[in-house]
NUKOLNU-524292 format. One record per residue (C-alpha): residue in one letter; y, z, x; residue number from 1. Coordinates in nm, 4 decimals, always signed. Layout:
N
<node a; <Y; Z; X>; NUM>
...
//
This chain:
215
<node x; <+0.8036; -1.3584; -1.4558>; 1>
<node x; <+0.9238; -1.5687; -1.1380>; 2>
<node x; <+1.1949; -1.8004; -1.1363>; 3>
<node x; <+1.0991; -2.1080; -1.2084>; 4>
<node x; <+1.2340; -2.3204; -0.8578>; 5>
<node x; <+1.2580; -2.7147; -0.8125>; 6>
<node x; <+1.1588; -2.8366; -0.4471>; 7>
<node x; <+1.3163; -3.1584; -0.3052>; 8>
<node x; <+1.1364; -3.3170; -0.0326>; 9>
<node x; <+1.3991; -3.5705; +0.1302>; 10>
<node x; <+1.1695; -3.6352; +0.4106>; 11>
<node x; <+0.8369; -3.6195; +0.4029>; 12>
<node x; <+0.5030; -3.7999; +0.3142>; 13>
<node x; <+0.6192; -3.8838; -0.0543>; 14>
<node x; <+0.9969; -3.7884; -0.1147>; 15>
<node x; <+1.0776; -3.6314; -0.4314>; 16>
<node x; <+1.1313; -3.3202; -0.6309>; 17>
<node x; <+0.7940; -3.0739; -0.6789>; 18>
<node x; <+0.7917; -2.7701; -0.8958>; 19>
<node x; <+0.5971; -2.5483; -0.7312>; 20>
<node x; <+0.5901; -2.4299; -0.3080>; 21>
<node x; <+0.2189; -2.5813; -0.3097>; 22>
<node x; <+0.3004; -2.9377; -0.3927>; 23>
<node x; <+0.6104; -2.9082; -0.1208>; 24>
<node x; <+0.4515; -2.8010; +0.1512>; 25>
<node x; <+0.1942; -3.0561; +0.0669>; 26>
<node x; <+0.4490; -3.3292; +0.1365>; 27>
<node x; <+0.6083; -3.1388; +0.4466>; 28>
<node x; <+0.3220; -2.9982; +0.6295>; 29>
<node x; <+0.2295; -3.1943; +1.0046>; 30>
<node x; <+0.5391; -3.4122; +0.8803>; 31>
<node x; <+0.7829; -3.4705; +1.1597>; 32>
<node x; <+1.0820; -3.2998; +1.1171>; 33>
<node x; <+1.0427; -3.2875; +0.7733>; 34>
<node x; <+1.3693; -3.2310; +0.5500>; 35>
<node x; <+1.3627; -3.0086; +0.2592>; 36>
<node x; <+1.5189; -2.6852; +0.0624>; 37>
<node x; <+1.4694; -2.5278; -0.2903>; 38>
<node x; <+1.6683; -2.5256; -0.5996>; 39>
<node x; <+1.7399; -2.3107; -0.8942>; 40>
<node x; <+1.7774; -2.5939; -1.1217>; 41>
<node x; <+1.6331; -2.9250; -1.1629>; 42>
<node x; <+2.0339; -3.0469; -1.2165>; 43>
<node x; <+2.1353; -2.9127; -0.9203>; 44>
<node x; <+1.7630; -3.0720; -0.7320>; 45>
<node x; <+1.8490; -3.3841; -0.8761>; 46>
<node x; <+2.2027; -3.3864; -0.7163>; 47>
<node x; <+2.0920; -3.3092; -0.4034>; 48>
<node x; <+1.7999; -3.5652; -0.3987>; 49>
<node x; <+2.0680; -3.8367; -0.4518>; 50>
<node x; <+2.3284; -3.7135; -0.2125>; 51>
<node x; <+2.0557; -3.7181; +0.0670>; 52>
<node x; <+1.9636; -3.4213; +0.3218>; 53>
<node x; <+2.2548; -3.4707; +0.5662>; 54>
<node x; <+2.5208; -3.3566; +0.3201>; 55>
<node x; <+2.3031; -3.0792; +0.1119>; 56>
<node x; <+2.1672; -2.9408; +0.4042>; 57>
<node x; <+2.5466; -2.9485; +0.6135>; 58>
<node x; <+2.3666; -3.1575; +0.8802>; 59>
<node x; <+2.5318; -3.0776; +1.1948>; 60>
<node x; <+2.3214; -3.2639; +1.4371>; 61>
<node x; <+2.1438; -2.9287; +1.5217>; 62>
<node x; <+1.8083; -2.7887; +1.3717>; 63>
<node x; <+1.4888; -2.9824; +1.2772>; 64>
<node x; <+1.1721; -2.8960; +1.1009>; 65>
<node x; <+0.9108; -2.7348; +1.3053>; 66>
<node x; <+0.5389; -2.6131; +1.2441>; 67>
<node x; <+0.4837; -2.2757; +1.3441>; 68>
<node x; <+0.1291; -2.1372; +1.4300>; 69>
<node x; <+0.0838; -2.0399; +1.0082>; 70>
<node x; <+0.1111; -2.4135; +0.9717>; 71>
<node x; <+0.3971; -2.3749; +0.7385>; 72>
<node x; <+0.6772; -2.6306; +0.7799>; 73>
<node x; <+1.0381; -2.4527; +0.7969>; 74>
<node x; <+1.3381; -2.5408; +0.6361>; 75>
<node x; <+1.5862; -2.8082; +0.8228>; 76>
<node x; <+1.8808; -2.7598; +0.9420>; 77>
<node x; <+1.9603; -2.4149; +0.7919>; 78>
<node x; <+2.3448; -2.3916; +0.7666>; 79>
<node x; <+2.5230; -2.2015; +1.1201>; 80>
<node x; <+2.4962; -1.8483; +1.0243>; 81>
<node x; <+2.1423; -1.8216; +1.0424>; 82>
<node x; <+2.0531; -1.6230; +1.3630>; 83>
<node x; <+1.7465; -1.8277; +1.4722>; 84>
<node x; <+1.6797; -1.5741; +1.7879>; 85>
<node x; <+1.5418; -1.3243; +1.5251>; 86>
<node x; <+1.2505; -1.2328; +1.3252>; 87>
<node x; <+1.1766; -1.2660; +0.9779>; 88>
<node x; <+0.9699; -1.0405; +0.7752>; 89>
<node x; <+0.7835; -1.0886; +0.4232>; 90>
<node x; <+0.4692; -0.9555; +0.2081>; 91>
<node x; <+0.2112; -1.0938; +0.0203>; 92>
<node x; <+0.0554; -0.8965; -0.2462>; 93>
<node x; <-0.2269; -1.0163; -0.4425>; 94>
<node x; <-0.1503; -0.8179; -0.8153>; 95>
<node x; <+0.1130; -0.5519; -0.8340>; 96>
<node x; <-0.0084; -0.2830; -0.7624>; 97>
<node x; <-0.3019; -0.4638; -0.5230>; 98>
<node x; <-0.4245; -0.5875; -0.1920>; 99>
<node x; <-0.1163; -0.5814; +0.0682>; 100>
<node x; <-0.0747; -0.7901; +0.4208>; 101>
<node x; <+0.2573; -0.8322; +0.5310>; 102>
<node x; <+0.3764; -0.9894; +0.9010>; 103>
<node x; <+0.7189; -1.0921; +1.1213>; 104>
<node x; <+0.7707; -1.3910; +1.2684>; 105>
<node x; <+0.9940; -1.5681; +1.4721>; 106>
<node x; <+1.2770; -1.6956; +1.2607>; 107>
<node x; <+1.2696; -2.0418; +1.4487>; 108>
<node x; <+0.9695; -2.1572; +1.5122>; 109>
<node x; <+0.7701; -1.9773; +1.2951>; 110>
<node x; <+0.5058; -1.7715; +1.5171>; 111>
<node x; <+0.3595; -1.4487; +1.3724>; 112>
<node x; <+0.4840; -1.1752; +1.6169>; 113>
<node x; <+0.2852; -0.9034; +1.4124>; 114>
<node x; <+0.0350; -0.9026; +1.1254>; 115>
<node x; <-0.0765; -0.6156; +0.8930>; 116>
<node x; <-0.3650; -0.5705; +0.6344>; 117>
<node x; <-0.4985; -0.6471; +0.3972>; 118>
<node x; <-0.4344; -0.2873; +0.2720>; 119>
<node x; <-0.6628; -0.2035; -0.0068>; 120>
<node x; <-0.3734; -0.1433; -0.2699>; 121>
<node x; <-0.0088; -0.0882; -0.2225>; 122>
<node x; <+0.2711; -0.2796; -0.3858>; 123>
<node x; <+0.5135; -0.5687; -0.3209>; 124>
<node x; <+0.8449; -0.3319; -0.2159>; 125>
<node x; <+0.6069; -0.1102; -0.0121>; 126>
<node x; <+0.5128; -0.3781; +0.1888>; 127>
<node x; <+0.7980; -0.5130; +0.2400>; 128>
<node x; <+0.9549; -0.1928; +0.4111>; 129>
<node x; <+0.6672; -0.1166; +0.5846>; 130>
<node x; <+0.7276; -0.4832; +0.7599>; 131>
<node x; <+1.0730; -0.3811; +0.8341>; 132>
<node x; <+1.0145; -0.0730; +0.9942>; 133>
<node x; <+0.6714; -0.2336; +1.1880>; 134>
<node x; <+0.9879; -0.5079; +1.2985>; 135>
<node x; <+1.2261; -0.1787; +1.4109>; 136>
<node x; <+0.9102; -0.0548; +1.6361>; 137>
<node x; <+0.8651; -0.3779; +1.7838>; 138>
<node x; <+1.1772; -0.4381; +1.8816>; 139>
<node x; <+1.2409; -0.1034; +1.9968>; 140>
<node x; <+0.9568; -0.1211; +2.2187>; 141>
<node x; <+1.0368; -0.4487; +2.3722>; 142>
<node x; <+1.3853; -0.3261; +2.4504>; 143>
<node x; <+1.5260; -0.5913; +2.2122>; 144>
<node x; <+1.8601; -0.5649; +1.9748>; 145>
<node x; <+1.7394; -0.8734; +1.8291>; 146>
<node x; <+1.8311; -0.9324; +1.4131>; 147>
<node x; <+1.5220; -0.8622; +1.1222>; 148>
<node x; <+1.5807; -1.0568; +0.8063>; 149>
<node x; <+1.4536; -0.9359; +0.4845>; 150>
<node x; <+1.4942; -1.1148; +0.1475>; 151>
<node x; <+1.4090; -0.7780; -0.0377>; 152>
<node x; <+1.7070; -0.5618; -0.1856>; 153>
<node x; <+1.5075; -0.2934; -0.2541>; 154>
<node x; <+1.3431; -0.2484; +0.0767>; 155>
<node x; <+1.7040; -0.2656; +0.2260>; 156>
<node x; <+1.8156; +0.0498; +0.0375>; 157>
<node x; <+1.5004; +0.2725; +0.1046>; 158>
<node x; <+1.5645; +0.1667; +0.4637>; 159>
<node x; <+1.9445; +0.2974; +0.4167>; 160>
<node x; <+1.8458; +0.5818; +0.2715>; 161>
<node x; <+1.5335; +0.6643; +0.4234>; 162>
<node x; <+1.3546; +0.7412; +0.1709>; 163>
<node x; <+1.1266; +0.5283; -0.1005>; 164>
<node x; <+1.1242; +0.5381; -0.4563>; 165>
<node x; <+0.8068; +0.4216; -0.6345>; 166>
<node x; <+0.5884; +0.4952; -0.9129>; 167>
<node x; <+0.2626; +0.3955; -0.7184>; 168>
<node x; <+0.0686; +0.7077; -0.7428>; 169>
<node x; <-0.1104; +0.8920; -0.4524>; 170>
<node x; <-0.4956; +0.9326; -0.4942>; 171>
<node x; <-0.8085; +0.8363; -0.3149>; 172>
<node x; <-0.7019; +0.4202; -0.4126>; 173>
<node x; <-0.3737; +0.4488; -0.2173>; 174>
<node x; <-0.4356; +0.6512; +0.0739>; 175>
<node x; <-0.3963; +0.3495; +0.2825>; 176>
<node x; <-0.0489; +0.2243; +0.2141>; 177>
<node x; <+0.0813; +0.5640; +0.1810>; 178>
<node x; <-0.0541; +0.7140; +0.5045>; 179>
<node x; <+0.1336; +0.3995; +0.6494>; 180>
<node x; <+0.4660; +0.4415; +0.4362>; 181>
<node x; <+0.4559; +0.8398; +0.5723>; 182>
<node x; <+0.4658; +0.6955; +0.8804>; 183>
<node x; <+0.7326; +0.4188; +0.8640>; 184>
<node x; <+0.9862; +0.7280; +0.7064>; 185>
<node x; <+0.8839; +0.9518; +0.9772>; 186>
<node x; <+0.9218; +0.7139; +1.2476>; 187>
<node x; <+1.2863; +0.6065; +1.0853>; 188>
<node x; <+1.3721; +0.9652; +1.0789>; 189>
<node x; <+1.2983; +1.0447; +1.4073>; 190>
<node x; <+1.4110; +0.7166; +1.6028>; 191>
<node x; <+1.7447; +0.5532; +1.6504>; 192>
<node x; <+1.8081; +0.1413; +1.6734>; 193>
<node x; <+2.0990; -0.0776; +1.6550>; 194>
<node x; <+1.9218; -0.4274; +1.5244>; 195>
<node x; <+2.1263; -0.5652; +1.2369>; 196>
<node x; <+1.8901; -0.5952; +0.9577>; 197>
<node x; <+1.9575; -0.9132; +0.7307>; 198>
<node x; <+1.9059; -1.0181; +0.3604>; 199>
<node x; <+1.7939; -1.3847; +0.3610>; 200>
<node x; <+1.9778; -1.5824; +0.1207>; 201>
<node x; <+1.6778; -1.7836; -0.0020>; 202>
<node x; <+1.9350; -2.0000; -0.2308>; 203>
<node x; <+2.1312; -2.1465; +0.0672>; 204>
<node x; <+1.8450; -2.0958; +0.3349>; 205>
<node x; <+1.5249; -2.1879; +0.1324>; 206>
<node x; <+1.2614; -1.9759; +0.1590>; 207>
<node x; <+1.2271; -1.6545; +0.4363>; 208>
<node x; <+1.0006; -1.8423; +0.7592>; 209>
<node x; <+0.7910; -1.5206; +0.7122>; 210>
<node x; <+0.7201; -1.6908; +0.3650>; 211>
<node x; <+0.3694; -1.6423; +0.2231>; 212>
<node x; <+0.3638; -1.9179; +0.0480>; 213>
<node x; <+0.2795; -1.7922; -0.3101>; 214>
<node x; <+0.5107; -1.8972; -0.5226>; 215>
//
């Protein structure tokens, strides 16, 4: 079951705290730079909705919401350590196993550099290394060194390792994904890169730009 996460909306079209991504975005999307981040709590949402976005958000006169080309608004004002000249990366997957798209985006302003599916039936950590390795073969091509951030463990450690681990069986249903995850471990066992690859800390950051939204 998915954590249950509490959304304040400092500025926006009605400032408050929402349960679920939906209502958020409703009150941040087209907004101006519109201010908001998720909680784990609804103590710890409350606290921040009184102490205001400058303080929970380490305002540093930097950063504002922007609207990429998926419409989505992005977090304000991340703290300093994110890398904004990088991509992000995330899945969506509709069932688990079932239909797979994935895509990378520019961490700051939210463009979709690449975009893949839907595949007919794959799963959530098979999608999301297949977007970091389609982010490793972009880069590579375009010469760049630039950082990939993930927020999946798992993916992290088949990239490490090279290798996945999965119980999603191969037949006739699955031919897709895994003809794509063949590739993605040959191409990482063949090819060389240097790009830091990231884990998003969706507590401090809010939630990956690459986001999908379904929460």
């Amino acid at each position: 079951m998915a954590a249950v996460k509490f959304y304040v909306v400092w500025v926006g079209h009605q400032p408050g705290i929402y349960r679920t991504w939906a209502d958020c975005q409703a009150q941040t999307k087209g907004f101006p730079q519109a201010r908001f981040k998720s909680y784990e709590s609804e103590a710890e949402a409350r606290q921040a909705l009184e102490k205001g976005w400058q303080k929970s958000l380490n305002f540093a006169g930097k950063g504002s919401a922007q609207t990429g080309s998926t419409g989505k608004a992005a977090i304000a004002a991340n703290p300093p350590e994110v890398d904004y000249d990088s991509i992000s990366v995330d899945v969506g997957c509709s069932g688990n196993p079932g239909i797979v798209e994935y895509k990378g985006v520019d961490t700051k302003t939210g463009e979709i550099i690449f975009y893949q599916g839907p595949i007919s039936k794959g799963t959530n950590n098979l999608g999301e290394f297949l977007a970091i390795v389609h982010g490793l073969a972009y880069l590579q091509r375009q010469g760049s060194n630039k950082t990939i951030y993930t927020d999946s463990v798992t993916a992290l450690s088949w990239i490490r390792k090279k290798e996945v681990s999965t119980n999603l069986v191969r037949d006739a249903s699955t031919e897709e994904i895994w003809t794509l995850v063949d590739r993605a471990l040959k191409w990482l066992k063949t090819n060389t890169y240097t790009n830091k690859i990231v884990k998003w800390d969706t507590r401090k950051w809010g939630e990956i730009k690459a986001d999908f939204g379904r929460k």
